[in-house]
N, C-alpha and C positions, 0 to 999 in steps of 0.2 A: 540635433537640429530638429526642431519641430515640423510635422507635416502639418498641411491645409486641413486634411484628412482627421487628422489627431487631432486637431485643435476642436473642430467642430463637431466632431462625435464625444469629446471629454465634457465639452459645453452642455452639448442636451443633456448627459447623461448625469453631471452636476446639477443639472434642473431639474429633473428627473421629466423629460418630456419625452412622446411618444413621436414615431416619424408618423404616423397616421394625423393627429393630431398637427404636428405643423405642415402636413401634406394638404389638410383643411383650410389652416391658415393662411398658408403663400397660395395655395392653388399649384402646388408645383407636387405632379403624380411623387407615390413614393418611390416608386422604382428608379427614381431620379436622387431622390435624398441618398435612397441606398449606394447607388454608384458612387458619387460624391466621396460619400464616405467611406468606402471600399477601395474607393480609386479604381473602380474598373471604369477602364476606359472604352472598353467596347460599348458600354451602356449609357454613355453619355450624350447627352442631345447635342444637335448644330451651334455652332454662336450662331448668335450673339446670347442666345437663349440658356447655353452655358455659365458665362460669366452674371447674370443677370443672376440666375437662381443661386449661383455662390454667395452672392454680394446680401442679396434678400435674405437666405439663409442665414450670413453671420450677423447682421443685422437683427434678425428676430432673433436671435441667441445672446442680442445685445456686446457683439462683437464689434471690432472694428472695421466695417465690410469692405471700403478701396483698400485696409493694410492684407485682412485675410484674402481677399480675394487674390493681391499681387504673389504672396507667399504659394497658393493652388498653381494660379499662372506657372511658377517658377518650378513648383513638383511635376507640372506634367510635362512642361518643357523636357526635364531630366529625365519622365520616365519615355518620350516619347526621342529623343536622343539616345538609350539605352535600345529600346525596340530596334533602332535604323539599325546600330551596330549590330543587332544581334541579325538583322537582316542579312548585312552585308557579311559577316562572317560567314553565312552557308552559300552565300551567292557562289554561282559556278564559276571558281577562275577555271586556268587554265591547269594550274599546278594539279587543283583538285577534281577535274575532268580526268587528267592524268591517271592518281593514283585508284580513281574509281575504274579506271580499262584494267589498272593493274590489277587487280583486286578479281576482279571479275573473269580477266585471263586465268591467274593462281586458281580460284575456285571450280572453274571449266576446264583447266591440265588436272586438275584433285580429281574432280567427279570420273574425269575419264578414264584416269587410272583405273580408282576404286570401283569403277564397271568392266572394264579389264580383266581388273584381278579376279573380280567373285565370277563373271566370265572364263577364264581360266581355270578358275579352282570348283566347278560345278560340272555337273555330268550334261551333256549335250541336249539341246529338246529331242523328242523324237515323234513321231507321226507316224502311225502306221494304218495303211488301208487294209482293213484282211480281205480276201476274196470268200467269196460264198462257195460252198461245196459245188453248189449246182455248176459252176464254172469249171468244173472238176476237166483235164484233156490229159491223157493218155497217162493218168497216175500222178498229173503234177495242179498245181496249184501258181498263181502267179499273185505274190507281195510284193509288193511296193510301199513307199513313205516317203516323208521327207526329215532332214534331219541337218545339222548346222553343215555347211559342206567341208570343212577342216576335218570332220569325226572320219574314224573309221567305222565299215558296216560291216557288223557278220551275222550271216541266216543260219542257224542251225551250225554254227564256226565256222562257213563256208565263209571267205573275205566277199565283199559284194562291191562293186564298184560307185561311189557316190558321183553324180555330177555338177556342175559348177554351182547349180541354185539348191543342190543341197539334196535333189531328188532323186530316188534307187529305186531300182527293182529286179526280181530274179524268180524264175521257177522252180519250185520245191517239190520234190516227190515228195508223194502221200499215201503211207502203206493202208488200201482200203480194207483190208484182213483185221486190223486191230487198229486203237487211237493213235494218231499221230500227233506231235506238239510240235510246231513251229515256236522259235526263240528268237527274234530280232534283239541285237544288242549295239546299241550306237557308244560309242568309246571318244572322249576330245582327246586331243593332245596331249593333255596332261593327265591322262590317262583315267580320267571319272569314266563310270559308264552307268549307264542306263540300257536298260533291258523290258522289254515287253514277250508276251508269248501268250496263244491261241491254240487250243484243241481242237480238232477234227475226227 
């Protein structure tokens, strides 16, 4: 079945005519002839000024212009009946409202897992404040941090008690005769740990 489109682009092109050159002729810009003949419908002017330049056009091609023009009519009708449908196909029913919650719940239980897991299977943060020498009282030192509150805390293997937001602290003697090393080492559940440690 022949397009409006084919017909009249086969025409010039049998002539060997330029669209510049019948853009002179008709008065009709060429970015008009182009659409036409491309069928892009974005690019195509208002009626009545549509059908007018069809008609003019197969006309100057020594076409038959009310047979080509009704034939264009009847292409864009079908392409612009094709466009509705393809509209109404992604329109939001309900069905597909649906499966898009589903979709989106699946994806939000996945990720949570999969932060879960690497959550589980990774050694705790840890934060540790050291204290300054100068703070030095009666041979002890006082660290503190913070750390996930589930981890267990050991200073130097001493167990330390963590509280609810995750925050510790404990006094360490500090032998001032020779260096002493502080070890904080925060442990999750699943047994990762992470360690830090500070000389004195």
């Amino acid at each position: 079945m022949f397009r409006a489109s084919d017909i009249l682009r086969n025409a010039r092109l049998d002539k060997e005519l330029e669209l510049l050159e019948i853009s002179k002729k008709l008065k009709i810009p060429v970015k008009y002839l182009k659409a036409i003949e491309l069928e892009d419908h974005k690019s195509f002017p208002q009626e009545p000024y549509l059908s007018l330049m069809v008609k003019d056009y197969a006309n100057y091609l020594q076409l038959n212009g009310p047979e080509t023009l009704s034939i264009f009519r009847r292409d864009y009708e079908q392409k612009k009946n094709i466009t509705n449908n393809q509209s109404q196909k992604i329109s939001f029913t309900p069905q597909l409202t649906f499966k898009i919650l589903i979709t989106l719940s699946v994806l939000i239980f996945s990720f949570y897992l999969v932060s879960e897991y690497l959550k589980f299977n990774r050694p705790p943060p840890l934060d540790v404040d050291w204290p300054n020498i100068s703070t030095l009282q009666d041979d002890t030192l006082e660290v503190s941090g913070k750390t996930d509150p589930e981890s267990t805390v050991r200073i130097n293997n001493d167990l330390v008690i963590v509280n609810s937001d995750g925050s510790f602290s404990k006094r360490v003697y500090v032998n001032q005769s020779r260096q002493s090393t502080i070890t904080v080492e925060a442990t999750s559940p699943a047994g990762k740990s992470f360690q830090l440690e500070k000389s004195y």
